[in-house]
C-alpha positions in Angstrom: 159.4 142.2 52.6 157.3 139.5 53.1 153.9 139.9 54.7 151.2 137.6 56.8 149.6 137.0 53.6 152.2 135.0 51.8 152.7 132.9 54.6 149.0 131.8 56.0 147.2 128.9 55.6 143.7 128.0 55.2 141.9 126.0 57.9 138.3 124.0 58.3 136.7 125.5 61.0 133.7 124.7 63.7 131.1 126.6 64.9 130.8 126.8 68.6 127.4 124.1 68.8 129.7 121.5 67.4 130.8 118.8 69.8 134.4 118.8 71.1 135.1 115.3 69.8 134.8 117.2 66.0 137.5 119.5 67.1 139.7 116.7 68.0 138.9 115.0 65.3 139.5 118.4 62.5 142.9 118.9 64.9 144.3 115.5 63.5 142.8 115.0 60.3 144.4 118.6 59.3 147.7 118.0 61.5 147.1 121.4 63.4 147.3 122.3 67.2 143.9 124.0 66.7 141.0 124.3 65.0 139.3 127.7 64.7 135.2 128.4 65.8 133.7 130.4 63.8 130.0 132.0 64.8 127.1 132.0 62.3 128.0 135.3 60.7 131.8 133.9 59.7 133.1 136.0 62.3 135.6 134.8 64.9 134.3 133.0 68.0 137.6 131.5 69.5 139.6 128.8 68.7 140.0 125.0 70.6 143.8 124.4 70.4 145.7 121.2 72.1 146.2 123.0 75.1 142.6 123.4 76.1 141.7 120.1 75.6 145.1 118.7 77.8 144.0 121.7 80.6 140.1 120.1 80.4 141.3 116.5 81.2 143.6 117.6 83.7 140.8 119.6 85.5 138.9 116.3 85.1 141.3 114.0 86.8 143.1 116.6 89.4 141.4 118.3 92.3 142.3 121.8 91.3 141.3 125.2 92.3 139.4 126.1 89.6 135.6 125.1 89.3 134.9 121.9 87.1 131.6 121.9 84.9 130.1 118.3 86.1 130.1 116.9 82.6 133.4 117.0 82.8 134.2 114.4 85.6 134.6 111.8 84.3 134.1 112.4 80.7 134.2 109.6 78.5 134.3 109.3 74.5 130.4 110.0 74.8 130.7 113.0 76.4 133.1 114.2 74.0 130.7 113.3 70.9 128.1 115.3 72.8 129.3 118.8 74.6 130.1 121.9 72.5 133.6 123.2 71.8 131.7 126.1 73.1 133.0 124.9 76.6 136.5 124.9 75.7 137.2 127.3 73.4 139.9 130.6 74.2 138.1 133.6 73.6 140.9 135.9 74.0 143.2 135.8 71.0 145.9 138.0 69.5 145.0 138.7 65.9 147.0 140.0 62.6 146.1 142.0 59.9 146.9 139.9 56.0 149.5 143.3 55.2 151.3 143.3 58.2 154.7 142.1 58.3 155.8 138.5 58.9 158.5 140.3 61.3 155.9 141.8 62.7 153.6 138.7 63.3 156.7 136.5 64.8 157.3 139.6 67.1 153.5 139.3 68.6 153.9 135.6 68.9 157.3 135.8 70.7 156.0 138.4 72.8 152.5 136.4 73.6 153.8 133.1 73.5 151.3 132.3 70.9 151.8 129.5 68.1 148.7 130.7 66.1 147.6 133.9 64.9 144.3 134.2 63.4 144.9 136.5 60.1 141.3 138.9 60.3 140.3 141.3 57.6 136.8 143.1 57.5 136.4 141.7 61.1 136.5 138.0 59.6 139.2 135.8 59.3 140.4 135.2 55.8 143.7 132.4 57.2 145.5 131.6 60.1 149.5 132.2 60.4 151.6 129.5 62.6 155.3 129.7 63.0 155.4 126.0 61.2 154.1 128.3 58.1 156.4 131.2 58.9 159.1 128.8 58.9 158.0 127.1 55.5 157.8 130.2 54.1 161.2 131.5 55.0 162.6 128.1 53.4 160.8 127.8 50.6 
């Protein structure tokens, strides 16, 4: 049986003082939906993915409910260059062990709706499983 391990990849990471224009630049230059955060220690802060970045423009351009940090209206490029991915980031994750399954790990991610799992061991993360890496596992 395959297990987390065999299937996850290795990722640059962040640390949360960096500005969220390095995030969307890591995101492309590693073709990922995310980049992880990691704090000073090499523990897990959070990770930025796609989605936080598309919900943080559309707070910035749509009255909605939920409060809006004033640095984002109308945030330009040199905003971006400037405010920490700190602001952004998703706290709450879902995490894997490296021995666990990769059944197991495509069951938490149907069941969460997550496309990323980070993969901790010893309370730090040693890779991150995606279902593109499930899937080019289970191919290859």
């Amino acid at each position: 049986m395959a297990c987390v391990r065999d299937a996850m990849i290795q990722v640059r990471s962040l640390s949360s003082s960096d500005p969220i224009f390095m995030a969307l630049r890591a995101m492309r230059s590693q073709d990922l939906q995310f980049v992880p955060v990691l704090n000073r220690d090499g523990t897990l802060y959070g990770l930025v993915t796609e989605g936080d970045l598309i919900r943080l423009i559309y707070r910035a351009t749509r009255g909605h409910s939920e409060p809006v940090p004033d640095w984002i209206r109308g945030a330009g490029r040199n905003l971006l260059q400037v405010q920490p991915v700190a602001e952004v980031v998703t706290r709450k994750l879902d995490t894997i062990g490296p021995d666990r399954s990769l059944e197991e790990a495509a069951e938490v991610m149907l069941r969460t709706g997550r496309k990323v799992l980070p993969v901790i061991e010893n309370g730090r993360p040693v890779g991150y499983l995606t279902r593109a890496a499930i899937i080019d596992h289970l191919i290859n």
